[in-house]
C-alpha positions in Angstrom: 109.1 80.3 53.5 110.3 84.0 53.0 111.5 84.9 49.9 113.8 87.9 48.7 114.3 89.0 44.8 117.4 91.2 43.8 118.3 91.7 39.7 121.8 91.1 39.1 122.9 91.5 35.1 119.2 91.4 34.6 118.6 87.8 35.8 116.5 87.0 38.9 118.2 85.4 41.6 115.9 83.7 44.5 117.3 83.3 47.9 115.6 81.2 49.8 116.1 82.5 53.8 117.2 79.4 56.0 114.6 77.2 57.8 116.7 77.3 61.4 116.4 79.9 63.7 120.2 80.8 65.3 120.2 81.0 69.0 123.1 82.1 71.1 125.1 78.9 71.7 125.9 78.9 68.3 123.8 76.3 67.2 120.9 76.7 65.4 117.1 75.5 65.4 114.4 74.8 62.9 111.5 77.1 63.5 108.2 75.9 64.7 105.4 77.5 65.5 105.3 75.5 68.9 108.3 74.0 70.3 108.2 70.8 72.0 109.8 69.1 75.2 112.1 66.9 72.2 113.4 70.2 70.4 114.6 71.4 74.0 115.8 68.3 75.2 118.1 68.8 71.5 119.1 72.0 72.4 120.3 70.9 75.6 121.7 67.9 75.1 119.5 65.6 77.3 116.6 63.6 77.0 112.8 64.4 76.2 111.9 62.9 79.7 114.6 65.1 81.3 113.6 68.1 79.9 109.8 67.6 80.9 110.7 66.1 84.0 112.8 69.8 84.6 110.1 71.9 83.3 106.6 70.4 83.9 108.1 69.7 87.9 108.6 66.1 87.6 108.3 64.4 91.0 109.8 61.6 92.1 113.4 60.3 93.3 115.3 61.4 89.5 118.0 64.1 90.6 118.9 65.8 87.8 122.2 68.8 88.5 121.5 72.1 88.8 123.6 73.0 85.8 121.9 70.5 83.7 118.6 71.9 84.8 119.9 75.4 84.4 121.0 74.7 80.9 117.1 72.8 80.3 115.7 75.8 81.2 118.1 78.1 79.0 117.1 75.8 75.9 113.7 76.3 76.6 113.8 80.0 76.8 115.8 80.3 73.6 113.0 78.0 71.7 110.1 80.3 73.7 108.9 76.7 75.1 105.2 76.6 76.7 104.3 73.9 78.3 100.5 72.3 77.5 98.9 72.7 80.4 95.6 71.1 79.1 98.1 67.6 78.2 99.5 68.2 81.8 96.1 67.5 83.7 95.2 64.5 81.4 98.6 63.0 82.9 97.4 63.4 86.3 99.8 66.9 86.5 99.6 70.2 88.2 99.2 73.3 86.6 100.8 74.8 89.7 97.9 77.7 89.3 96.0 79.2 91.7 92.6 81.4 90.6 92.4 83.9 92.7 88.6 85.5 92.9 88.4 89.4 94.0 86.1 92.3 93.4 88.9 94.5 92.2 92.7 93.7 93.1 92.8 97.5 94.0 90.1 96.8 97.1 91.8 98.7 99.7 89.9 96.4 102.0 91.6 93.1 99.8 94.6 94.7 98.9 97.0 93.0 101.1 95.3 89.8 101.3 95.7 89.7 97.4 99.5 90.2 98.4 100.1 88.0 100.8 98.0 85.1 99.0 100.3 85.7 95.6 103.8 85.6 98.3 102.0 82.1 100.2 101.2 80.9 96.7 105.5 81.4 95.5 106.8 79.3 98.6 104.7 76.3 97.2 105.6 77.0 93.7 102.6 77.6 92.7 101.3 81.1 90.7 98.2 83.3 91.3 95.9 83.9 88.6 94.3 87.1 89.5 90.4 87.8 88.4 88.5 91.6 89.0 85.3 90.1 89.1 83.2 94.0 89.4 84.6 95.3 86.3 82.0 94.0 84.3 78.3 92.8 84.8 78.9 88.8 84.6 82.8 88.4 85.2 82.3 86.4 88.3 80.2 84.0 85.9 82.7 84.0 83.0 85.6 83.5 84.9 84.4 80.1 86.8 84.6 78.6 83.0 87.8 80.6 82.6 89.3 78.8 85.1 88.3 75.3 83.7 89.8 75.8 80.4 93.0 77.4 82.5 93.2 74.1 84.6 94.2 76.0 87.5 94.4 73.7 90.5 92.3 75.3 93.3 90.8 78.8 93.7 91.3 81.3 96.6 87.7 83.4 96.3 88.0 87.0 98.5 85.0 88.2 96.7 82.4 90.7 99.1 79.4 88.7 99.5 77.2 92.1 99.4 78.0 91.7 95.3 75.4 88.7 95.4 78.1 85.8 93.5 77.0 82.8 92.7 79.3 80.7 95.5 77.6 77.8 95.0 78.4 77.7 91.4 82.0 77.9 92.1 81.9 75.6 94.6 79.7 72.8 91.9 82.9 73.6 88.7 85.8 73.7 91.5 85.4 72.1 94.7 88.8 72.9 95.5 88.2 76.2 96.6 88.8 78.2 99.6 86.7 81.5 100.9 87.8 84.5 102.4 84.7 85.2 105.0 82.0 82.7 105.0 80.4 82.4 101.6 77.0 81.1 103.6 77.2 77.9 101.7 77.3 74.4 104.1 80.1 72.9 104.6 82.4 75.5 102.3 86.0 76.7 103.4 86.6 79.6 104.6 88.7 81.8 107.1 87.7 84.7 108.3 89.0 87.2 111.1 87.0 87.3 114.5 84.8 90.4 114.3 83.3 90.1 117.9 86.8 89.6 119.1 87.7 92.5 117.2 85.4 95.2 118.9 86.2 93.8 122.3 89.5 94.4 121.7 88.5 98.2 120.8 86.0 98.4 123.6 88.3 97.2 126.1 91.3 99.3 125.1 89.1 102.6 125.1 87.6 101.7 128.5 91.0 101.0 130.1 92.0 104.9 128.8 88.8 105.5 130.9 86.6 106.0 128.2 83.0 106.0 129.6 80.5 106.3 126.5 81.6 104.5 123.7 80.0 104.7 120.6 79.9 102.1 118.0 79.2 102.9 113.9 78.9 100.3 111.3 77.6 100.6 108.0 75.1 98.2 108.5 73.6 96.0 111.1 72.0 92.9 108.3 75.1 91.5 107.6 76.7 88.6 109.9 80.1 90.4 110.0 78.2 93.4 111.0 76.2 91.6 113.6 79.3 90.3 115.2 80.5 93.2 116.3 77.8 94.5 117.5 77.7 90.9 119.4 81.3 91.8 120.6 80.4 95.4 121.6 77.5 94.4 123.6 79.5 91.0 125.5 82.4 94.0 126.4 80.5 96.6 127.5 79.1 94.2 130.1 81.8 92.3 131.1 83.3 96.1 132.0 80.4 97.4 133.8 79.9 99.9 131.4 76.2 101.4 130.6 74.2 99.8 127.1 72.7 103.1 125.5 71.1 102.0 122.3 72.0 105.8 120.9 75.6 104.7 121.1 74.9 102.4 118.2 75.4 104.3 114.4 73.6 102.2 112.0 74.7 103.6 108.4 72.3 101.5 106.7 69.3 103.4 108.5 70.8 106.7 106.7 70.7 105.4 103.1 74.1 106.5 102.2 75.9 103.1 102.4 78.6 103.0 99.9 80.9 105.5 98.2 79.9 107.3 95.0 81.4 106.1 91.7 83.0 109.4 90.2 82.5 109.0 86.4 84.9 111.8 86.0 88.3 110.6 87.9 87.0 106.8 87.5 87.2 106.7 91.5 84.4 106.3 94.4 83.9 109.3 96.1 83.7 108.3 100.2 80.1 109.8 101.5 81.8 112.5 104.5 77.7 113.8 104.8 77.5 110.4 106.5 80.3 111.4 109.3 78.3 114.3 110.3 75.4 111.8 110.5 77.9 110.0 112.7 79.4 112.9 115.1 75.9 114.6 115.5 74.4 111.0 116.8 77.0 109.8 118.9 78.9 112.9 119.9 76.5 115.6 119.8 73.6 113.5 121.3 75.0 110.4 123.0 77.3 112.2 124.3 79.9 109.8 123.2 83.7 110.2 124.1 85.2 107.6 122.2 84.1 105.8 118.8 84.6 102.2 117.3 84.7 102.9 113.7 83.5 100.4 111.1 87.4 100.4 109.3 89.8 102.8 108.8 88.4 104.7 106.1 85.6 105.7 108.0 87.6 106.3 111.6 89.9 108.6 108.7 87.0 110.7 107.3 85.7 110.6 111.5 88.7 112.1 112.4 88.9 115.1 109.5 84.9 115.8 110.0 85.3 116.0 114.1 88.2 118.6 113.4 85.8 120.9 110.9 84.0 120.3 113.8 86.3 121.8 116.6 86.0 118.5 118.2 89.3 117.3 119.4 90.8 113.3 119.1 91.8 112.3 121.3 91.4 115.1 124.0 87.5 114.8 123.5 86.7 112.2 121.4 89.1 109.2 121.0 88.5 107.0 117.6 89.7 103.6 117.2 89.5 101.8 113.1 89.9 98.3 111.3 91.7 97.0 108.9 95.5 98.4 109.8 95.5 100.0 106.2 98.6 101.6 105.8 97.0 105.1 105.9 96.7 104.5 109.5 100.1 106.0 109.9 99.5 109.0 107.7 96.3 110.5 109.5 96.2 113.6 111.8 96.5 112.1 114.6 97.8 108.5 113.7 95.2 106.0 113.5 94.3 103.4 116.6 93.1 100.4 114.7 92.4 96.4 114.8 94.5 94.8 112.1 93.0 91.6 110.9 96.4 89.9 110.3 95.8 89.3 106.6 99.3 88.0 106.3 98.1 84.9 108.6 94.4 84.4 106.8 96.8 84.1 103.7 98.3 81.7 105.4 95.8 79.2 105.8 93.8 80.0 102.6 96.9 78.7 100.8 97.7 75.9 102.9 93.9 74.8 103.1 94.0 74.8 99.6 97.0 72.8 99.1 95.4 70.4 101.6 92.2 69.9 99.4 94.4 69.6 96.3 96.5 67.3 97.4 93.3 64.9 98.6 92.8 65.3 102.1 89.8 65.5 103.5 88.7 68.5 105.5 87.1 68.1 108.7 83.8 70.4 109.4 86.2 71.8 112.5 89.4 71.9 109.8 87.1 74.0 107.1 87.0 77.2 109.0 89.8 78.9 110.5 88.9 81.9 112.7 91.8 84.3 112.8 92.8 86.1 116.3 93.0 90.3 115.5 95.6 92.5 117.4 95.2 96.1 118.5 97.7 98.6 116.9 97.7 101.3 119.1 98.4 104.8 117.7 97.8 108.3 118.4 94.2 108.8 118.1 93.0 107.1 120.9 
């Protein structure tokens, strides 16, 4: 209890500051360090039950007015109620939590994924917990058991496999989880775009703009993503008709410069454009090639400012075609063709999946992977 000392006719008075806090009905409140469900059911005038029933999302067939609920919820705000999340889950409770597993939220190549899973996660009342598992060696570990003591009720995990996670750890402390890309564990679920299907898509729309030589560059040819489209290049160029040349294919990871450059200085990565000349001088310069797949829009971007320094122009002589639909697709010189892999729709699933699982339904091997159909975007570069 605070105490204040003032000196009137040299004696010393104590007053003693009140033990209620004064909120602004008018009424006041005795301060606790935590409030409880009964001090806000006081406040508002209703029950303990009520008030939890209002707060902690009560289920059953109780109706309770809106302006009763409002006035719950005023009480609770006033008193700076928390609910105990940790009491919830012994009662058999939601948290109403998702964890949601990404290298960095800024991934241009999660971005809006991370977006559209935090809007799919609002319509079902639920909140995202959002984890940047790169920013420190052993994140991905530490926030498995972070989860735990959070009690979320499921995790969405968008993490890049290339960053070597331990998925089957995940999977062992919450089996309630759902993958972005198959994680390569059995029987995990997962929704991933259609890569082949992607390329096709590219391959065919170049061909029908009578594009002879296409050229394909990925950044690597080990990884099953990777080998997918290569799969889908391969099925379109035969079902058109169209000659296989084996120097039409860029392989990035036979050049050594794979990923961007962290830049220590600006705290950015630094995109490799040395490995764009690698690209134009293989495809263009040798193969010949008159129209490129690129492996995603950054790449078809940095392809389209190195063929210009080149004097080579797109899509007059060289037409380029990206993936991913990044909103930078708009802003390039000329306007980027691309596949978008409908992120909005993966979202989709991942969240409804997830409430699936949660909720105690079993999963069918054909129910736990969802393939999603791309779309071209056509633009000006092709």
């Amino acid at each position: 209890m605070q105490k204040t000392v003032s000196s009137v006719a040299s004696r010393t008075v104590v007053k003693k500051s009140p033990a209620f806090a004064v909120v602004p009905s008018g009424k006041t409140w005795p301060k606790k360090l935590h409030a409880t469900l009964s001090d806000v059911g006081r406040l508002a005038g209703v029950s303990r039950w009520m008030a939890g029933h209002v707060l902690n999302n009560g289920q059953g067939n109780t109706r309770v007015s809106e302006s009763v609920a409002q006035r719950i919820r005023q009480a609770a705000q006033r008193l700076n109620y928390r609910s105990n999340q940790a009491a919830l889950q012994l009662r058999g409770k939601r948290s109403l939590t998702f964890g949601l597993l990404v290298n960095s939220a800024g991934d241009p190549l999660r971005s809006f994924l991370v977006q559209y899973a935090d809007e799919e996660a609002a319509k079902v009342g639920c909140r995202i917990l959002i984890a940047n598992t790169a920013v420190e060696s052993g994140r991905f570990d530490k926030t498995i058991g972070e989860f735990l003591r959070r009690g979320v009720d499921g995790v969405l995990c968008m993490v890049h496999r290339w960053s070597h996670p331990d998925f089957r750890a995940l999977l062992d402390h919450h089996p309630h989880t759902v993958f972005y890309e198959n994680p390569g564990v059995a029987g995990a679920a997962h929704v991933e775009v259609d890569r082949e299907l992607a390329v096709r898509l590219a391959v065919r729309h170049l061909a029908m703009r009578d594009r002879k030589r296409i050229g394909l560059a990925v950044r690597t040819l080990s990884r099953a993503a990777d080998i997918a489209r290569k799969r889908g290049y391969e099925k379109e160029l035969r079902s058109l008709g169209l000659t296989m040349n084996s120097g039409l294919i860029f392989n990035g990871e036979t050049h050594g410069a794979i990923f961007a450059r962290h830049n220590d200085i600006t705290k950015q990565w630094d995109f490799p454009f040395e490995l764009m000349d690698r690209v134009i001088d293989q495809l263009v310069h040798q193969a010949k090639a008159d129209a490129i797949v690129a492996h995603n829009d950054f790449w078809a971007a940095a392809l389209l400012r190195r063929l210009k320094t080149h004097g080579i122009a797109v899509p007059h002589d060289v037409a380029v075609v990206g993936n991913l639909n990044h909103y930078l697709a708009d802003w390039t010189d000329p306007p980027l063709t691309t596949i978008d892999p409908q992120h909005h729709l993966a979202a989709q699933h991942m969240v409804r999946m997830l409430e699936e699982m949660i909720a105690g339904t079993k999963l069918s091997p054909a129910h736990r992977k969802i393939l999603i159909t791309p779309r071209l975007i056509e633009r000006g570069s092709s």
